[in-house]
N, C-alpha and C positions, 0 to 999 in steps of 0.2 A: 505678285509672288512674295510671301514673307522670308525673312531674311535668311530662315534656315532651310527654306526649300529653296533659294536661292544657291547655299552655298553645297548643298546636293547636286543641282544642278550642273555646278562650276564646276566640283567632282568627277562628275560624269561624263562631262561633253568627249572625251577621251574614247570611252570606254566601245567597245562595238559590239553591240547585239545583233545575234541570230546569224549574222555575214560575216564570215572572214573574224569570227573572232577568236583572243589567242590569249587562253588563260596559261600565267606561267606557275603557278599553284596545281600542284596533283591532288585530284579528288581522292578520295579514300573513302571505299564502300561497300556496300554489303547487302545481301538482299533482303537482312534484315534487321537493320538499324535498329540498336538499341535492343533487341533481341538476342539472347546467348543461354546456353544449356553447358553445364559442368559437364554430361556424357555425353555430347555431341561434339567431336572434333571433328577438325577439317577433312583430316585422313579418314573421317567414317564413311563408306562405299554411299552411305545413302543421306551424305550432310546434306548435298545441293537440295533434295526436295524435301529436305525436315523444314531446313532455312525458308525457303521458297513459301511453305504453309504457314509457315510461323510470321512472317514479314507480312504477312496478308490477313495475320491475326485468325486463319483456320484451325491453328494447333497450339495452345500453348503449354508452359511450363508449371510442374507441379510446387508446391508450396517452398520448396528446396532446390529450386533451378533446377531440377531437372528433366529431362525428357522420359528418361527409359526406355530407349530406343524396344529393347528387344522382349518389352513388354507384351502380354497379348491385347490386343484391343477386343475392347468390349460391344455388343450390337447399340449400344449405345450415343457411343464415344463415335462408332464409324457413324451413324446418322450423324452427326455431328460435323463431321469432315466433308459429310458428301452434301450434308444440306447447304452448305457455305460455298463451295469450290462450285457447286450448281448455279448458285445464286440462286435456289428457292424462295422465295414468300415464306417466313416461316412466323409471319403476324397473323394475318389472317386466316390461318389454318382452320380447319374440319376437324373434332374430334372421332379418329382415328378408332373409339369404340374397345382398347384392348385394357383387358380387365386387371392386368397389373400396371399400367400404364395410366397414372393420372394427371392431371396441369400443375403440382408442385414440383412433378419429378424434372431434374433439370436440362432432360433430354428431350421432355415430351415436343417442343415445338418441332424441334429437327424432325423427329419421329413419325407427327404428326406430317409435317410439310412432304415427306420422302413415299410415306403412305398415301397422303391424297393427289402424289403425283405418279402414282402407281408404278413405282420404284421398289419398292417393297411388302411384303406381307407378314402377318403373322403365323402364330404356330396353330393347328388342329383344335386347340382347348382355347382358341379365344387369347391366349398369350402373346408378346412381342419378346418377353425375357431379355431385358437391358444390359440385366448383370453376365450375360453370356458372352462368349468368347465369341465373335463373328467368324465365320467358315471361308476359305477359301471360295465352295460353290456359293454363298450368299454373296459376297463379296462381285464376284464375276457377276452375275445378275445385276446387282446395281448400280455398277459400272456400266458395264453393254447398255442396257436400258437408260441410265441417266446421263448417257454423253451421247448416246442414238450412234454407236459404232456400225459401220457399215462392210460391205464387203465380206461377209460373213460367209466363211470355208465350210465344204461340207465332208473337208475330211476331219477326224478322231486322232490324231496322234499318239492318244495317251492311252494305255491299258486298262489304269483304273477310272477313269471316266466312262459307263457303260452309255451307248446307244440309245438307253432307253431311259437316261437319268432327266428329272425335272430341269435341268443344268448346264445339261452338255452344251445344247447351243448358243450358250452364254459364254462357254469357256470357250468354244471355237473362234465368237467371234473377239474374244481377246487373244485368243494366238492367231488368226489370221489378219488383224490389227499390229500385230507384233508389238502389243501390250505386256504379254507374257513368252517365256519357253516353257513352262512347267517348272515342276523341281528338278526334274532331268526330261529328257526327249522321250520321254515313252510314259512319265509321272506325271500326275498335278496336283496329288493329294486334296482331294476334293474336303475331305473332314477334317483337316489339319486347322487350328488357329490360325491366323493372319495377326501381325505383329502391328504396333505403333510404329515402325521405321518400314514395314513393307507397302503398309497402306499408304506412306505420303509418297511412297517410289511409286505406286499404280497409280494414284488418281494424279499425280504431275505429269508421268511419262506419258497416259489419257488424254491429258490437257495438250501436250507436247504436240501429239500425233494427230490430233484433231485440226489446231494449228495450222499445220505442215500443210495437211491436207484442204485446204481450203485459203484460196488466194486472197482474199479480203481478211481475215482473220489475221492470217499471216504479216499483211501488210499493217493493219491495228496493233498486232503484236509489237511487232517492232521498232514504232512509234512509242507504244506504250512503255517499253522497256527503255525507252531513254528520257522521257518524261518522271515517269514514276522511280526515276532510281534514287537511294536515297546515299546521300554523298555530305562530305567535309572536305573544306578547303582547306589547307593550310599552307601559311608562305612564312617561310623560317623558324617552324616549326610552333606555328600559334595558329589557332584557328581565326579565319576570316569572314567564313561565311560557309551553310550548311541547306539542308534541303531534307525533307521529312516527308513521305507521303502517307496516307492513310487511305490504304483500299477500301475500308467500310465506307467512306462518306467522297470518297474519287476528291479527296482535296490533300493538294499539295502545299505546305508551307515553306515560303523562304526568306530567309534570313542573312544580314549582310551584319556584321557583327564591326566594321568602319566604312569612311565614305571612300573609299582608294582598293585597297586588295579585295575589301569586302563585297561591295557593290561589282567590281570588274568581274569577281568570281561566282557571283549569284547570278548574273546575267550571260555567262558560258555554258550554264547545265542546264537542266530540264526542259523546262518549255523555251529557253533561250538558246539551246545548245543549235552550233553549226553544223550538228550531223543530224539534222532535221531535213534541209534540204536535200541531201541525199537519201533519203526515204521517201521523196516524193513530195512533203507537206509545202507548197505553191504560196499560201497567205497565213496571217496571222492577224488573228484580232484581240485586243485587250481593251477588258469593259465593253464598254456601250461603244467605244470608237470604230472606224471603217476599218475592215482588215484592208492586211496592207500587204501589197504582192511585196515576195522578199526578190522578186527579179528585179526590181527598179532599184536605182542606186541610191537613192533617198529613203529607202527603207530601214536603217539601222537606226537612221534616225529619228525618224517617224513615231519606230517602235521605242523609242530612248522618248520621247516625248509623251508618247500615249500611257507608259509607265510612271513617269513623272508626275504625271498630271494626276492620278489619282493617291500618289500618297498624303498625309494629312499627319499632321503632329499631334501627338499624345497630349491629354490636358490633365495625366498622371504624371506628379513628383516624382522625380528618381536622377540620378547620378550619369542618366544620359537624357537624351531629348530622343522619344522612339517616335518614329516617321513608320506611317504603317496603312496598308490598303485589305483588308480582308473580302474575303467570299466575293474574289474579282474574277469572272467567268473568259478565260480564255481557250482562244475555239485555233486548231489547226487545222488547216484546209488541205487534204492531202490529194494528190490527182499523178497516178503514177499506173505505168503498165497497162490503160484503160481503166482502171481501178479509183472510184472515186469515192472521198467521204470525208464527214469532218468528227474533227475528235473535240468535246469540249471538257476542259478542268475548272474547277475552282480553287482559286489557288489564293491563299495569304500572303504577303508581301511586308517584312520587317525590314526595320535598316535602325540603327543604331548609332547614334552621332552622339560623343561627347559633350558634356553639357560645358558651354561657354561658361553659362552663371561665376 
């Protein structure tokens, strides 16, 4: 061991991973780190699931920070939201054959992907019409259809939704989903536009519900949510160390920004946080090494070794000596309520030490 993973080491031996361990630094986070809209406040009825899309990189901001919440969205823009939040294939797509609709336009993949998952259709003339305002009844279709909601009611609540509409049972089963109330108990405005801030409230509150409703999902969920959060440490009002995740490519990055608060604090959160075992997650493995049951009491350290062992020092000049492990595959082993499974991340591993020199 060279002398500066040596003195990481020394650093360390303190620190406790995954067990019992007690960061005195409060994270500070968000669910969309590094993510902000000038008209999106907190106070907005529908921040949580603007945030929520945006942090996931489904929705983002126009040239000028902004969102525009109460903009209408375009049939475009919603392929767009729903081809992502599905997780489509939207490489290998089928041309989808609509004659205003070609491979420059910068929707077509979505489009394409939403089409050949038969999610949506086009208009009578062979049109898709991108630049149009998406409908509440469209909207309800490929929802229902692209989350497979279930339990579908075969009463009508609504007035203006007829019996005999292409639609209705689409709209049903988002009110018997309790996706929707309508506009009022008796309304759903089926022709009405659907807004930028309405859309990221349905297709979240969809995700929510589906969720809820399904015990395995649930339990990933909630793993996932404490993995994937993206957080700053700070102790005496300086930051020590921080945590980034990127939904597109399921890789977390973390970062110890010294070898003392920094490192203690990087190894409290995500994949090292102590409220893993209470969600059930049984083992842990980092890299190629043996996961390691977190019951046995020789596990904090185990995992404080198996971490160690793959950082590697920078052979780039600069002002610290960076010690760094990338595209390091850690697997949680979860086994909870009969519910079993394992979750794997790729995760980067920074650490930043002072240069002696």
């Amino acid at each position: 061991m060279n002398n500066l993973l040596r003195k990481i080491y020394a650093a360390t031996v303190s620190v406790a991973v995954v067990l019992g361990v007690i960061v005195t630094a409060v994270p500070v986070t968000t669910d969309a780190a590094g993510t902000s809209f000038t008209d999106v406040k907190p106070t907005l009825n529908h921040y949580d699931p603007i945030m929520n899309l945006a942090g996931r990189g489904i929705v983002k901001d126009y040239s000028n920070s902004t969102y525009r919440p109460n903009t209408q969205l375009t049939r475009g823009q919603a392929s767009k939201i729903l081809a992502l939040a599905l997780k489509l294939d939207t490489i290998n797509v089928r041309n989808p054959g609509f004659k205003d609709i070609d491979k420059s336009n910068s929707s077509y993949k979505y489009i394409a992907a939403l089409e050949n998952a038969g999610l949506i259709s086009g208009f009578e003339d062979n049109t898709f019409k991108p630049n149009t305002s998406m409908t509440r009844a469209h909207m309800a279709k490929a929802i229902d259809l692209g989350f497979k909601l279930e339990g579908k009611s075969t009463r009508n609540p609504f007035r203006d939704v007829s019996n005999s509409a292409w639609y209705v049972n689409h709209v049903k089963a988002l009110v018997s989903n309790k996706v929707t109330k309508g506009k009022s108990s008796t309304t759903f405005d089926p022709n009405s536009s659907i807004t930028r801030t309405q859309m990221a409230s349905f297709v979240v509150r969809t995700e929510n519900i589906k969720v809820a409703s399904n015990p395995f999902e649930k339990a990933r969920a909630e793993i996932r949510k404490v993995v994937t959060q993206n957080g700053v440490i700070e102790v005496g009002g300086k930051e020590v160390a921080e945590s980034k995740f990127d939904s597109r490519t399921n890789t977390l990055t973390m970062t110890a920004y010294n070898l003392d608060e920094g490192i203690k604090g990087m190894t409290g959160i995500n994949v090292f946080s102590s409220k893993l075992r209470a969600l059930g997650v049984k083992k842990i493995s980092i890299g190629n090494a043996k996961a390691v049951d977190l019951s046995r009491p020789t596990a904090k350290d185990t995992l404080k070794e198996d971490f160690l062992a793959l950082l590697k020092p920078s052979t780039k000049p600069s002002a610290y000596s960076d010690v760094s492990a990338e595209d390091v595959q850690v697997t949680l082993y979860s086994n909870k309520d009969g519910i079993q499974f394992r979750e794997t991340f790729n995760v980067n591993f920074h650490v930043f030490v002072p240069s002696t020199n």
